[in-house]
PDB file of N, CA, C, O and CB in Angstrom:
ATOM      1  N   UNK A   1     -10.029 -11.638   6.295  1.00  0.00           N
ATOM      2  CA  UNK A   1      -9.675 -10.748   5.226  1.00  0.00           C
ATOM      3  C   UNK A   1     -10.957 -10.306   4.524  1.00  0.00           C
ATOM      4  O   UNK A   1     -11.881 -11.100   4.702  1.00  0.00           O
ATOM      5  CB  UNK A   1      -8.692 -11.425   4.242  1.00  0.00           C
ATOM      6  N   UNK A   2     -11.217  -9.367   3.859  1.00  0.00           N
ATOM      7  CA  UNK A   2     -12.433  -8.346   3.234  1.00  0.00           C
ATOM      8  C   UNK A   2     -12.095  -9.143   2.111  1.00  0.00           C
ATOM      9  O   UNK A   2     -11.136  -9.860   1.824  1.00  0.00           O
ATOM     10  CB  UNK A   2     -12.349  -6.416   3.122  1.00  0.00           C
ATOM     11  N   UNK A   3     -13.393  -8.742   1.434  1.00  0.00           N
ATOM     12  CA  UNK A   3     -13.523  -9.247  -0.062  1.00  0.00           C
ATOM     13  C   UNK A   3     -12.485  -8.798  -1.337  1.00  0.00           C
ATOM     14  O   UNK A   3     -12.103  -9.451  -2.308  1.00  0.00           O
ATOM     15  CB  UNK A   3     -14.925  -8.774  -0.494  1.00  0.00           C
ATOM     16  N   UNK A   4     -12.177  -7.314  -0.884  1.00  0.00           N
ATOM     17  CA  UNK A   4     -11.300  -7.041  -1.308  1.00  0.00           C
ATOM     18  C   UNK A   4      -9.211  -7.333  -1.375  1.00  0.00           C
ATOM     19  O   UNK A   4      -8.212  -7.412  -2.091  1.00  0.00           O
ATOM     20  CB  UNK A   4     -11.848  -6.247  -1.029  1.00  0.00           C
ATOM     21  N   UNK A   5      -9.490  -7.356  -0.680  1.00  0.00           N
ATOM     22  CA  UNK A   5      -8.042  -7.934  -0.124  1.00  0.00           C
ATOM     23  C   UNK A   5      -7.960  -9.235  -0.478  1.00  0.00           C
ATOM     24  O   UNK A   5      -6.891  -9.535  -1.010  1.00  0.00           O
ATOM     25  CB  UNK A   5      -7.805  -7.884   1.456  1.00  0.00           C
ATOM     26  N   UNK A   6      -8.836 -10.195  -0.339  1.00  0.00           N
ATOM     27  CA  UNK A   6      -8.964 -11.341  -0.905  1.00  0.00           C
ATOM     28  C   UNK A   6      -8.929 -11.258  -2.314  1.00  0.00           C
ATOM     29  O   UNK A   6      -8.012 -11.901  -2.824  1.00  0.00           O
ATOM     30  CB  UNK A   6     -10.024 -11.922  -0.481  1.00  0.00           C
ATOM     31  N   UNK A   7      -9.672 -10.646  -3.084  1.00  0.00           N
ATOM     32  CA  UNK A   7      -9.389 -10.975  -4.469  1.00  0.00           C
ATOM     33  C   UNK A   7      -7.625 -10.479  -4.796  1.00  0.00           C
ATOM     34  O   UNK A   7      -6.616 -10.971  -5.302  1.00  0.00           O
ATOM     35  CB  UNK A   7     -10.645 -10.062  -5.500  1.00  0.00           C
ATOM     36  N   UNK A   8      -8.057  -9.203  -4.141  1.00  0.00           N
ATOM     37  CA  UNK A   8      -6.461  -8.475  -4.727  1.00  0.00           C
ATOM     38  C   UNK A   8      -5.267  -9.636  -4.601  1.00  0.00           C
ATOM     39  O   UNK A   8      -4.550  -9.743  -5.596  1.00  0.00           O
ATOM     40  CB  UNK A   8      -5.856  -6.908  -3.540  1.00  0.00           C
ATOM     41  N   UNK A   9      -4.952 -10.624  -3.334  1.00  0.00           N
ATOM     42  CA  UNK A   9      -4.802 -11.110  -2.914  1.00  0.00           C
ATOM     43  C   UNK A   9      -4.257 -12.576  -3.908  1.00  0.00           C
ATOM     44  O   UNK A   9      -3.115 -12.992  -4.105  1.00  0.00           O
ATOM     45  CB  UNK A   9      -5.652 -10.814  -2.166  1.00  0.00           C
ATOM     46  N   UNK A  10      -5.686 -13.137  -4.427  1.00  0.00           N
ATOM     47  CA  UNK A  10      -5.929 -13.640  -5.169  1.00  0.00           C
ATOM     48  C   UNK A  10      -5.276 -13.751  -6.504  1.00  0.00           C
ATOM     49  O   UNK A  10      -4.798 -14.702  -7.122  1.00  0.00           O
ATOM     50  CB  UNK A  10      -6.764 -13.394  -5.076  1.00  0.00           C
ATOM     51  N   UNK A  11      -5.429 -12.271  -6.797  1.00  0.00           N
ATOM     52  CA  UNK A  11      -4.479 -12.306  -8.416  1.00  0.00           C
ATOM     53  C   UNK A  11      -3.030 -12.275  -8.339  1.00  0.00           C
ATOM     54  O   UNK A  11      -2.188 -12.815  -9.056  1.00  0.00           O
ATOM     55  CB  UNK A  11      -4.750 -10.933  -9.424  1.00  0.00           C
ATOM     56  N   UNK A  12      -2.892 -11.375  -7.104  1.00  0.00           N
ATOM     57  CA  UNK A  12      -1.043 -11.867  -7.163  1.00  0.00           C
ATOM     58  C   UNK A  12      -0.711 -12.901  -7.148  1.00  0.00           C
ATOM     59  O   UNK A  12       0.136 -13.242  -7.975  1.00  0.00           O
ATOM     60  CB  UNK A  12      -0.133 -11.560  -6.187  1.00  0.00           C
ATOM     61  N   UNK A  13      -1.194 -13.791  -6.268  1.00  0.00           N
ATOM     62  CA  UNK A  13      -1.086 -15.440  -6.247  1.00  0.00           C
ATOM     63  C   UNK A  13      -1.258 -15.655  -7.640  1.00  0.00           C
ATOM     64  O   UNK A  13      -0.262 -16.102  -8.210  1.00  0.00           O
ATOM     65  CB  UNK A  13      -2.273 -16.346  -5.303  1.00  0.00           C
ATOM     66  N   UNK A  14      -2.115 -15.482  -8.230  1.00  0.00           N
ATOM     67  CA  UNK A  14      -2.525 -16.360  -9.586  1.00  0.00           C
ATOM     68  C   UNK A  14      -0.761 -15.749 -10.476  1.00  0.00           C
ATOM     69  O   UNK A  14       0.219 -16.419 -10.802  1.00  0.00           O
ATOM     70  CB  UNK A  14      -4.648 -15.582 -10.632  1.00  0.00           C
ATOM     71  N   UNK A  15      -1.078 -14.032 -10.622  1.00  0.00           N
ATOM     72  CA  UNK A  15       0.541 -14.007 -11.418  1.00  0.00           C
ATOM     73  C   UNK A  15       1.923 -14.327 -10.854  1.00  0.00           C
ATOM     74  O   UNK A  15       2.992 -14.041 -11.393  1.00  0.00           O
ATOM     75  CB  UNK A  15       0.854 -12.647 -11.855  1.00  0.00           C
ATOM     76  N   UNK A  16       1.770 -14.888  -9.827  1.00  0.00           N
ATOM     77  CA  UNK A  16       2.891 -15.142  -9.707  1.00  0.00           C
ATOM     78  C   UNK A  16       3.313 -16.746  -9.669  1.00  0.00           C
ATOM     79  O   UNK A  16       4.436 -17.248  -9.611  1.00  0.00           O
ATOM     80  CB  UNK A  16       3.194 -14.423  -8.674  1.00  0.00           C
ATOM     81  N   UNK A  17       2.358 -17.198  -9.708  1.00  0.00           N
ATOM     82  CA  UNK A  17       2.350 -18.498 -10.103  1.00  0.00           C
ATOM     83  C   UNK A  17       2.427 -19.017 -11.246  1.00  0.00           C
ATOM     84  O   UNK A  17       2.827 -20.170 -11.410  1.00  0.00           O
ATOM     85  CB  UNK A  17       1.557 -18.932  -9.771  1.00  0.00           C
ATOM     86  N   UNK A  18       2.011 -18.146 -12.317  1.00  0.00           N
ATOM     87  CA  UNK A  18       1.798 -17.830 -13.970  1.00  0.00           C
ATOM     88  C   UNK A  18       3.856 -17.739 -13.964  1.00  0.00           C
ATOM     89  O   UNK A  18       4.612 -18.315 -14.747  1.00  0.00           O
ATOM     90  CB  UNK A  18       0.475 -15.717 -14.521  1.00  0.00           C
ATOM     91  N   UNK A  19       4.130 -17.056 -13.100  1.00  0.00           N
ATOM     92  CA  UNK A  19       5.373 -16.485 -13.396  1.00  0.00           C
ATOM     93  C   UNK A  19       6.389 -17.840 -13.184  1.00  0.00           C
ATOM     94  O   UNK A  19       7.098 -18.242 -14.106  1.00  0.00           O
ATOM     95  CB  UNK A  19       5.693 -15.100 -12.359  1.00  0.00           C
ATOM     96  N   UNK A  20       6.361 -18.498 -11.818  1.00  0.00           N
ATOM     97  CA  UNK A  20       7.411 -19.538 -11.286  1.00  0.00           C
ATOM     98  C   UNK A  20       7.077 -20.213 -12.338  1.00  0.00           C
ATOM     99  O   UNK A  20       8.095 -20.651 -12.875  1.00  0.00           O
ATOM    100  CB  UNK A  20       7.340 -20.304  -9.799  1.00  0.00           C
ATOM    101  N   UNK A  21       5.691 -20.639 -13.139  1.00  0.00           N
ATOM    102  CA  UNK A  21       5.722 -21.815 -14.244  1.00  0.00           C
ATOM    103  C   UNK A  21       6.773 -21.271 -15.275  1.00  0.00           C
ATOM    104  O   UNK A  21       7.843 -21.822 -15.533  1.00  0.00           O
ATOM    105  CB  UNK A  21       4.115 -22.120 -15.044  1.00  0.00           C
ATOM    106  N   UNK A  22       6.401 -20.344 -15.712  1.00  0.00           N
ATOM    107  CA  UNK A  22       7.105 -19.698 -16.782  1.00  0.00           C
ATOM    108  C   UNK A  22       8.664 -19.724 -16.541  1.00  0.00           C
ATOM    109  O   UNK A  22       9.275 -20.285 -17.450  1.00  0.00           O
ATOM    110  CB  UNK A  22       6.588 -18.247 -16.922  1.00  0.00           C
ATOM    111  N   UNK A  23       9.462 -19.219 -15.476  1.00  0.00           N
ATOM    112  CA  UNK A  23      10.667 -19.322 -15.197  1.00  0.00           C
ATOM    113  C   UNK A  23      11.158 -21.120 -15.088  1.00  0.00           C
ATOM    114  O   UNK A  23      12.133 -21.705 -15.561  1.00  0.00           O
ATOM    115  CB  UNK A  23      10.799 -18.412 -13.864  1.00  0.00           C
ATOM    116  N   UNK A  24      10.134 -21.554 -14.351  1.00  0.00           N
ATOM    117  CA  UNK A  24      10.657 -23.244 -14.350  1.00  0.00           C
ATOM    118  C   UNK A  24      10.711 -23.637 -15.415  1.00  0.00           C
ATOM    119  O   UNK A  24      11.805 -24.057 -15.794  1.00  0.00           O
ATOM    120  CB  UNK A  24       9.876 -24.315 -13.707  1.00  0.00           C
ATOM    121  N   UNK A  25       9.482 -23.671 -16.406  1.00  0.00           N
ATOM    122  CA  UNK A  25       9.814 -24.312 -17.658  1.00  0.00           C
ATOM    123  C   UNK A  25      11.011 -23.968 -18.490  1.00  0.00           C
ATOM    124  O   UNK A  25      11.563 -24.816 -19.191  1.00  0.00           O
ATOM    125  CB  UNK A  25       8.794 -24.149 -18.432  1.00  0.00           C
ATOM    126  N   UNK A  26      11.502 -22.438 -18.394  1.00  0.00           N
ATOM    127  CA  UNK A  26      12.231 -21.639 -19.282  1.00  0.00           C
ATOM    128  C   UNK A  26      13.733 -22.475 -19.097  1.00  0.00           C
ATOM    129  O   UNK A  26      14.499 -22.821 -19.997  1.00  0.00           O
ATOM    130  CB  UNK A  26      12.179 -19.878 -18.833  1.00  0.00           C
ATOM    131  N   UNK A  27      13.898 -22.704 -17.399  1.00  0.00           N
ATOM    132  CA  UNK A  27      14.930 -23.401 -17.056  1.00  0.00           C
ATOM    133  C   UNK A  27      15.223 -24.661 -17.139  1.00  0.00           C
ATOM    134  O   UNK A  27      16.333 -25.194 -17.148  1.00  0.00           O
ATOM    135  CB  UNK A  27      15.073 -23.223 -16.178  1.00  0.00           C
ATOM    136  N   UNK A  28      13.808 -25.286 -17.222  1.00  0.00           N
ATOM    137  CA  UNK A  28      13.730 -26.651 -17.146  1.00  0.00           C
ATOM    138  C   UNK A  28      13.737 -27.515 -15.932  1.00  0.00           C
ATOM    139  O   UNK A  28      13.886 -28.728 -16.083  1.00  0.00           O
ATOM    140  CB  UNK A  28      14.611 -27.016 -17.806  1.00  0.00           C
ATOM    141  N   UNK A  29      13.560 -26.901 -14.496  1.00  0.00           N
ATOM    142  CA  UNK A  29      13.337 -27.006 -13.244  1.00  0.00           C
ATOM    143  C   UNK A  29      10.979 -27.495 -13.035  1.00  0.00           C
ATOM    144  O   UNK A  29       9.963 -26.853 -12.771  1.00  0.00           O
ATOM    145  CB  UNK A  29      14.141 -25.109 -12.564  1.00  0.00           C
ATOM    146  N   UNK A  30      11.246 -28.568 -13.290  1.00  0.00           N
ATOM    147  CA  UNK A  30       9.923 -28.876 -13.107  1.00  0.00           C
ATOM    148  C   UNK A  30       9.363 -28.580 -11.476  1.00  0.00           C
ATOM    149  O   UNK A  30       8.259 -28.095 -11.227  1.00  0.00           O
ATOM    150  CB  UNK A  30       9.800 -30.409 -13.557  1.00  0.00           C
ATOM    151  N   UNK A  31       9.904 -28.795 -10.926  1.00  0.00           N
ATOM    152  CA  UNK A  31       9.602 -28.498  -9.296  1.00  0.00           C
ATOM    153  C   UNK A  31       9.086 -26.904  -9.196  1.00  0.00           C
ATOM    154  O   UNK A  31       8.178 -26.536  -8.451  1.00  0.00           O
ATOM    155  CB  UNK A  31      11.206 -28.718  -8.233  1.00  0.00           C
ATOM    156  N   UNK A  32       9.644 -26.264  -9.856  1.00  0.00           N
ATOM    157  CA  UNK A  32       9.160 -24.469  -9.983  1.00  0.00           C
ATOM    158  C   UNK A  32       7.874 -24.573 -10.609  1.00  0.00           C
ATOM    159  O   UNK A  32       7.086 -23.657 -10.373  1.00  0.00           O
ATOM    160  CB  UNK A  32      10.243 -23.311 -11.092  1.00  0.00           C
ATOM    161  N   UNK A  33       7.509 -25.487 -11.345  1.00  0.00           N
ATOM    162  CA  UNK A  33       6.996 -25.518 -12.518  1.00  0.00           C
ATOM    163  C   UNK A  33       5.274 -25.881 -11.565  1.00  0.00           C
ATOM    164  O   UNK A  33       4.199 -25.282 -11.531  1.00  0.00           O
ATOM    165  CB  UNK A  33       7.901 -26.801 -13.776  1.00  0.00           C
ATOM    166  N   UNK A  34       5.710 -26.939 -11.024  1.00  0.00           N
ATOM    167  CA  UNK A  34       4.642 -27.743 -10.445  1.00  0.00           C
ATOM    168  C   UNK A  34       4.313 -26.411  -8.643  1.00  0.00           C
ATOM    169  O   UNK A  34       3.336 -26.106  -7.958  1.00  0.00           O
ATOM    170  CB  UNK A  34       5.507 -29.931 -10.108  1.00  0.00           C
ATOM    171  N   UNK A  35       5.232 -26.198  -8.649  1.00  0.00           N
ATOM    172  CA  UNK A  35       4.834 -25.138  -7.498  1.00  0.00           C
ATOM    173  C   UNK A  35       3.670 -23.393  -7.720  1.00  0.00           C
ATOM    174  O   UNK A  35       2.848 -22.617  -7.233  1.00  0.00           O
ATOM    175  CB  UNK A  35       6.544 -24.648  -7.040  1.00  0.00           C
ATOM    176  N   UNK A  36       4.406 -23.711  -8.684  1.00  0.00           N
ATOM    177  CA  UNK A  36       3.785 -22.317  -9.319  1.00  0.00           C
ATOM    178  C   UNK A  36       2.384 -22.527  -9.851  1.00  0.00           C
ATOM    179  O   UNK A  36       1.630 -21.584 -10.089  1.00  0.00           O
ATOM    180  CB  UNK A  36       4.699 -21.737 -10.607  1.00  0.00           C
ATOM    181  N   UNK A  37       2.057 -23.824 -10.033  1.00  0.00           N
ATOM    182  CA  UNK A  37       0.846 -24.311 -11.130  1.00  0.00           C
ATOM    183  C   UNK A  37      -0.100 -24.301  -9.478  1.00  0.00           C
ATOM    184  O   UNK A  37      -1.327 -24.277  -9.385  1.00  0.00           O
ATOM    185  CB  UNK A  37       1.132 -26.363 -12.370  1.00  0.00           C
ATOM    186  N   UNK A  38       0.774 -24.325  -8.455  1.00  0.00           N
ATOM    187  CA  UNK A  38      -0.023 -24.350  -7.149  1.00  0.00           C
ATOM    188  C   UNK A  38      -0.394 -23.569  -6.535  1.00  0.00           C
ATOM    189  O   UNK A  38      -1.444 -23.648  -5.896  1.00  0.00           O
ATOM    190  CB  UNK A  38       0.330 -24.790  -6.372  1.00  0.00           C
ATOM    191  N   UNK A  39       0.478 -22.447  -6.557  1.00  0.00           N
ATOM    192  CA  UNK A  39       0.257 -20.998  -5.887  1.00  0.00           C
ATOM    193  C   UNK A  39      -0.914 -20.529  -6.851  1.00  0.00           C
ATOM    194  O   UNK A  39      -1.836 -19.904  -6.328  1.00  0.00           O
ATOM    195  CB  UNK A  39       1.761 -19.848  -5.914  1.00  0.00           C
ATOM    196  N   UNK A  40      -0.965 -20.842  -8.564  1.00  0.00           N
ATOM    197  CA  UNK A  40      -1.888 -19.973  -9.252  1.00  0.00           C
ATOM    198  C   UNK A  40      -3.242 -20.489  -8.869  1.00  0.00           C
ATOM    199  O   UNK A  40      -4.144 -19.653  -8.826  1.00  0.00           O
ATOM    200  CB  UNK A  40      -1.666 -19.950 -10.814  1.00  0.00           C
ATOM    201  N   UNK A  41      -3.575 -21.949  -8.534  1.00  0.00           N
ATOM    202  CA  UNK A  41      -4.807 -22.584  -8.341  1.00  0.00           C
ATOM    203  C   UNK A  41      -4.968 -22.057  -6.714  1.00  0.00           C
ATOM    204  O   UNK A  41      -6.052 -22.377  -6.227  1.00  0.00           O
ATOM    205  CB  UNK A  41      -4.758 -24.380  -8.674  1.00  0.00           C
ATOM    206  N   UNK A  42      -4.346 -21.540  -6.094  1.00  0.00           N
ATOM    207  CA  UNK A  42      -4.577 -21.052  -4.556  1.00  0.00           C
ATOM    208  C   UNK A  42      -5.220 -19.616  -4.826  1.00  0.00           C
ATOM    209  O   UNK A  42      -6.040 -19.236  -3.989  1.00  0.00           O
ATOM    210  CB  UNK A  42      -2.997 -20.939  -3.527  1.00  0.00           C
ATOM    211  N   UNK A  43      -4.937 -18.780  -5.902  1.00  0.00           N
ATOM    212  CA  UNK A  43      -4.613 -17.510  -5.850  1.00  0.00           C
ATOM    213  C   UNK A  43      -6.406 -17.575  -6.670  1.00  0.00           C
ATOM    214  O   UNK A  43      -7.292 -16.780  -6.356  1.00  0.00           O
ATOM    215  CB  UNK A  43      -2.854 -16.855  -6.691  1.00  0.00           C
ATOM    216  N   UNK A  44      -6.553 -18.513  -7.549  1.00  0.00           N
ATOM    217  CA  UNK A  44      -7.971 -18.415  -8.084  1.00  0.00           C
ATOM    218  C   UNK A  44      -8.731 -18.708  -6.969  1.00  0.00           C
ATOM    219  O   UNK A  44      -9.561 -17.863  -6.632  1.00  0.00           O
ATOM    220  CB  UNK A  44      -8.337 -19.359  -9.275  1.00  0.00           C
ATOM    221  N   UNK A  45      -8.620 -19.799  -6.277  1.00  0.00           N
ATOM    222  CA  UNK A  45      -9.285 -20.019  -4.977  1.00  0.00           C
ATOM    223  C   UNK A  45     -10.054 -19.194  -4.385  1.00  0.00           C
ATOM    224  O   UNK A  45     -11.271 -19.143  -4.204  1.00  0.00           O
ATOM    225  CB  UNK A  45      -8.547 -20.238  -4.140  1.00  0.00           C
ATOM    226  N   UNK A  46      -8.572 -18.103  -3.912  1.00  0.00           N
ATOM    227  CA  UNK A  46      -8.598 -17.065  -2.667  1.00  0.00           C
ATOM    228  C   UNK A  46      -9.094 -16.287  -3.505  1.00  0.00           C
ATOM    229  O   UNK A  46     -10.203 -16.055  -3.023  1.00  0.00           O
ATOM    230  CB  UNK A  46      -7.274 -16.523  -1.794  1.00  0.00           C
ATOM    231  N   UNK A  47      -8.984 -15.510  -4.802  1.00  0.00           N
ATOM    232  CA  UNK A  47     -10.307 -14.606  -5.456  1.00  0.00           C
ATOM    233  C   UNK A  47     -11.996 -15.082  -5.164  1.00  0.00           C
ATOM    234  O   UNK A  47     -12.950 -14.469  -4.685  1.00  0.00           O
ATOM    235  CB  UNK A  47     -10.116 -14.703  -7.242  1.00  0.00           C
ATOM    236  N   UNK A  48     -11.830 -16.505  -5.718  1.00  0.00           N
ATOM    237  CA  UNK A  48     -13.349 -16.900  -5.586  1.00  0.00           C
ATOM    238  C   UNK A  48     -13.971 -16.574  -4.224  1.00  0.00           C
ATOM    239  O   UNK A  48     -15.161 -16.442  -3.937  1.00  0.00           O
ATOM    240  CB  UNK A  48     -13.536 -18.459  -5.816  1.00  0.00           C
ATOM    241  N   UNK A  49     -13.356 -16.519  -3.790  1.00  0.00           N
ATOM    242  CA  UNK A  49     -13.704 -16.309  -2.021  1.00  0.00           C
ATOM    243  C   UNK A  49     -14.108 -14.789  -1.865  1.00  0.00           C
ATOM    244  O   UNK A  49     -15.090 -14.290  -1.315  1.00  0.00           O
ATOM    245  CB  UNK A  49     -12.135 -16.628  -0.841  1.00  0.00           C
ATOM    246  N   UNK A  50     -12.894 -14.131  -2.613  1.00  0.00           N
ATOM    247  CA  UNK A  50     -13.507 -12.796  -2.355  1.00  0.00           C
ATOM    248  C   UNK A  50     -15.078 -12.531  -3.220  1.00  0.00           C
ATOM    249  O   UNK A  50     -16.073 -11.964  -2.771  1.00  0.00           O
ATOM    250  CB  UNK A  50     -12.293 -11.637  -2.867  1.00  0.00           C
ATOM    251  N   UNK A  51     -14.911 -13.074  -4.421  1.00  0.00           N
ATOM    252  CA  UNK A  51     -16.322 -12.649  -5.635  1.00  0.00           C
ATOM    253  C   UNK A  51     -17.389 -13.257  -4.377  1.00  0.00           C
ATOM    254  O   UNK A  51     -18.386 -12.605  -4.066  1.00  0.00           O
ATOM    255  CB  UNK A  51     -16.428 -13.870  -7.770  1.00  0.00           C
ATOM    256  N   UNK A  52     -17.053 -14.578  -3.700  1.00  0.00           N
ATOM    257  CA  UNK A  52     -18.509 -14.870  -2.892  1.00  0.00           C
ATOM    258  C   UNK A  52     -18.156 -14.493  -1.631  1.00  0.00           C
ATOM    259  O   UNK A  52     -18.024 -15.591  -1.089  1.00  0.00           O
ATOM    260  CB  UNK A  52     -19.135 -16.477  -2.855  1.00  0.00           C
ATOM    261  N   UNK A  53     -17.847 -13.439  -0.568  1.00  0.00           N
ATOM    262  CA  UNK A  53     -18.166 -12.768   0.167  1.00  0.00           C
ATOM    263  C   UNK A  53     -18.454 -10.978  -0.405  1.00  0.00           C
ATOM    264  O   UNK A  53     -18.825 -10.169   0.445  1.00  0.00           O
ATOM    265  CB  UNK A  53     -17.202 -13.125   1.115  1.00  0.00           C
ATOM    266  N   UNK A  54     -18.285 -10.610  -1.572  1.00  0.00           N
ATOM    267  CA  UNK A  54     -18.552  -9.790  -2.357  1.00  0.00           C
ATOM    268  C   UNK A  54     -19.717  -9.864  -2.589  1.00  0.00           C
ATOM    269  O   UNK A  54     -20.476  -8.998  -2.155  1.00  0.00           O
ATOM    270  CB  UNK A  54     -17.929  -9.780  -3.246  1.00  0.00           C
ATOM    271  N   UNK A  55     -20.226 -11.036  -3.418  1.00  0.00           N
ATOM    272  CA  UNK A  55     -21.389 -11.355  -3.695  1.00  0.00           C
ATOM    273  C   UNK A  55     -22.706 -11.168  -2.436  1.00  0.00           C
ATOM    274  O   UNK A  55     -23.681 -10.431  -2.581  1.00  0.00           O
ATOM    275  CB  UNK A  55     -21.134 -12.702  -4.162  1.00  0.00           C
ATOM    276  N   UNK A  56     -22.462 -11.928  -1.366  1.00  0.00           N
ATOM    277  CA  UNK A  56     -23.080 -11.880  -0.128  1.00  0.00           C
ATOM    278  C   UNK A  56     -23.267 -10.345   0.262  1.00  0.00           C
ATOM    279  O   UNK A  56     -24.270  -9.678   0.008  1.00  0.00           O
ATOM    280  CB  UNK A  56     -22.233 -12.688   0.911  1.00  0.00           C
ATOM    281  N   UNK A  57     -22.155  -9.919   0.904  1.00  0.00           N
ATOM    282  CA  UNK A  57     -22.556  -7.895   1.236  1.00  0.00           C
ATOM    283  C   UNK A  57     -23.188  -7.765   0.426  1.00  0.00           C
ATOM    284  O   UNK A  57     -24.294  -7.403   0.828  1.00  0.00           O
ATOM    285  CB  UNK A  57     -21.461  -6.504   1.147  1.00  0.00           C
ATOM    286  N   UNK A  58     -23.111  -7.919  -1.316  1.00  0.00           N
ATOM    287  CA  UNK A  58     -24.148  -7.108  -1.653  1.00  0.00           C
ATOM    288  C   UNK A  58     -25.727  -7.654  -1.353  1.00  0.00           C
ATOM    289  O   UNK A  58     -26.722  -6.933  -1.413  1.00  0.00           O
ATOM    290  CB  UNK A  58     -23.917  -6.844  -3.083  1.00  0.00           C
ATOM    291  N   UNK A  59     -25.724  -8.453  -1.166  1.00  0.00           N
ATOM    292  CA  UNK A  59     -27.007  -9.029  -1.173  1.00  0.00           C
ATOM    293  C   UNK A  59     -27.370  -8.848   0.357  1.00  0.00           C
ATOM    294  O   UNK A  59     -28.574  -8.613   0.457  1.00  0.00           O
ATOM    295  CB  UNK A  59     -27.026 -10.598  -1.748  1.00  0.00           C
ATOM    296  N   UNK A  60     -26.921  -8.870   1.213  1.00  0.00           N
ATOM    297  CA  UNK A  60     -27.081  -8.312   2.358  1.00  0.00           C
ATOM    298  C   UNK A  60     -27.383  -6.986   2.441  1.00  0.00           C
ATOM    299  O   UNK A  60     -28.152  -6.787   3.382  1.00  0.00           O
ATOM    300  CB  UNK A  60     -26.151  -8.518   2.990  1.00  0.00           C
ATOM    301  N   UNK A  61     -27.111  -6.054   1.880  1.00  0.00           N
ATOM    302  CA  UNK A  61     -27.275  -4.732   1.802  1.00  0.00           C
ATOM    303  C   UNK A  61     -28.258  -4.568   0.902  1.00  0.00           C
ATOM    304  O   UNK A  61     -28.831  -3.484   1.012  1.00  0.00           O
ATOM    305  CB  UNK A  61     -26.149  -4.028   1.502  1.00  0.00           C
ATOM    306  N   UNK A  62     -28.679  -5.324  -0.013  1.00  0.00           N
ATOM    307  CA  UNK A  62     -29.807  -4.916  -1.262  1.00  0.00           C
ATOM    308  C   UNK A  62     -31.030  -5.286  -0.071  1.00  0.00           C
ATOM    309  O   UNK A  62     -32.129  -4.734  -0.125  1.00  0.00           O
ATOM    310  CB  UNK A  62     -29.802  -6.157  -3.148  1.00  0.00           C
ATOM    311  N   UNK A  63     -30.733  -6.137   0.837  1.00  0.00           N
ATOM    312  CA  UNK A  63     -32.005  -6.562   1.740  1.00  0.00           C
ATOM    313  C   UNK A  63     -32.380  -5.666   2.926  1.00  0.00           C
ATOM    314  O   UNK A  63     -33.528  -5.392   3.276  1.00  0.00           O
ATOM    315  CB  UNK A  63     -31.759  -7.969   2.368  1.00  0.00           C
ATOM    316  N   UNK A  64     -31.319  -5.281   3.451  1.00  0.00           N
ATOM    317  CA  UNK A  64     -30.970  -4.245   4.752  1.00  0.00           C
ATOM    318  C   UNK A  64     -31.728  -3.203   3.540  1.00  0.00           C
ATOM    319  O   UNK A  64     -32.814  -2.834   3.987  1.00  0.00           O
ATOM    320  CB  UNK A  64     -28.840  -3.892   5.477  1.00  0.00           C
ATOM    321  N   UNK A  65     -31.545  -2.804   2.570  1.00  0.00           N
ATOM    322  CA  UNK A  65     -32.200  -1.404   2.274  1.00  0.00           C
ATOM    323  C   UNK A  65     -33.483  -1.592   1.791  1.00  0.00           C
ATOM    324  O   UNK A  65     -34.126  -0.576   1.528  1.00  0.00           O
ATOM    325  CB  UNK A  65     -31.452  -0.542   1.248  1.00  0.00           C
ATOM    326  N   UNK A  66     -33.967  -2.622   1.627  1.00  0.00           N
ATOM    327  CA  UNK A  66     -35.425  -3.251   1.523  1.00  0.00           C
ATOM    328  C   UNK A  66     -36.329  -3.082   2.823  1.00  0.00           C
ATOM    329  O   UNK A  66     -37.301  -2.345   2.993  1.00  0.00           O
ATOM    330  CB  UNK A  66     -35.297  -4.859   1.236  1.00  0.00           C
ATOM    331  N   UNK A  67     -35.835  -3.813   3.524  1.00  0.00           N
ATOM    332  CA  UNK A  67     -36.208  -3.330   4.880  1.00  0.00           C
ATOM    333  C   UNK A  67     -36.214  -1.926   5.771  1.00  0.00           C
ATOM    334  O   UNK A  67     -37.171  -1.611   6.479  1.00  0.00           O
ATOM    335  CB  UNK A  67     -35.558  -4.003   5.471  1.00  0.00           C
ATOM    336  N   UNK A  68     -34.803  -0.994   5.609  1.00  0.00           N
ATOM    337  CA  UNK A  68     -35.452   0.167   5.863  1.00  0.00           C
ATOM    338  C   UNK A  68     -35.780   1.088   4.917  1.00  0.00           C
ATOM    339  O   UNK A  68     -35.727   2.312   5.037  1.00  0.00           O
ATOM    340  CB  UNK A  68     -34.866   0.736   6.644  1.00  0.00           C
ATOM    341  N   UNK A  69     -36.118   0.458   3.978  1.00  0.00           N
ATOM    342  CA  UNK A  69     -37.336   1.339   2.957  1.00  0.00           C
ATOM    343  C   UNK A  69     -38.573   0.973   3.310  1.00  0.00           C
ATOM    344  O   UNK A  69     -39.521   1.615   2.858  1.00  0.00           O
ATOM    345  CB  UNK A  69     -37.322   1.051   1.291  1.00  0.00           C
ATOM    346  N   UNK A  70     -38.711   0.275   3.865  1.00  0.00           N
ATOM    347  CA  UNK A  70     -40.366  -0.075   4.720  1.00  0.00           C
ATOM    348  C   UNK A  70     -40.223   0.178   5.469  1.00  0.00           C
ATOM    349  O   UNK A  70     -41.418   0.217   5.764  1.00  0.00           O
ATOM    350  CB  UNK A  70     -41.104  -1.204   5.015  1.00  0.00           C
ATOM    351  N   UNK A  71     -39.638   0.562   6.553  1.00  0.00           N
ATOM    352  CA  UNK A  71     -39.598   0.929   8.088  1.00  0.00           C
ATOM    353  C   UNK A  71     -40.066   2.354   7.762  1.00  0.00           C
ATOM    354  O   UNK A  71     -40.227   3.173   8.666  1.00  0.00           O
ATOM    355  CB  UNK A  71     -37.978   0.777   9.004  1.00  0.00           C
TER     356      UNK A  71
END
């Protein structure tokens, strides 16, 4: 997956995990509660992943144009 897709990726996981807590607690279903607290820590995860293959291209490319600016 691209850096992008990964983050995008990322935040739905995080709100929708924001969300199952919110509905579990509302109901009082802890199992929603504890699932959702899981999908959101997956969904920060899978962003971080995108910010550091994000991070990398750019730095790959700040170097690639270093180099053919001397060539």
């Amino acid at each position: 997956m691209g850096s992008v897709k990964d983050k995008a990726a990322g935040m739905a996981d995080q709100a929708i995990g924001k969300a199952k807590q919110a509905v579990g607690k509302a109901v009082g279903n802890d199992r929603l509660v504890v699932k959702g607290a899981a999908q959101e820590a997956e969904g920060k995860a899978r962003k971080a992943v995108g910010d550091a293959k994000s991070a990398v291209k750019q730095g790959v490319n700040k170097v690639a144009g270093k180099i053919n600016h001397n060539l």
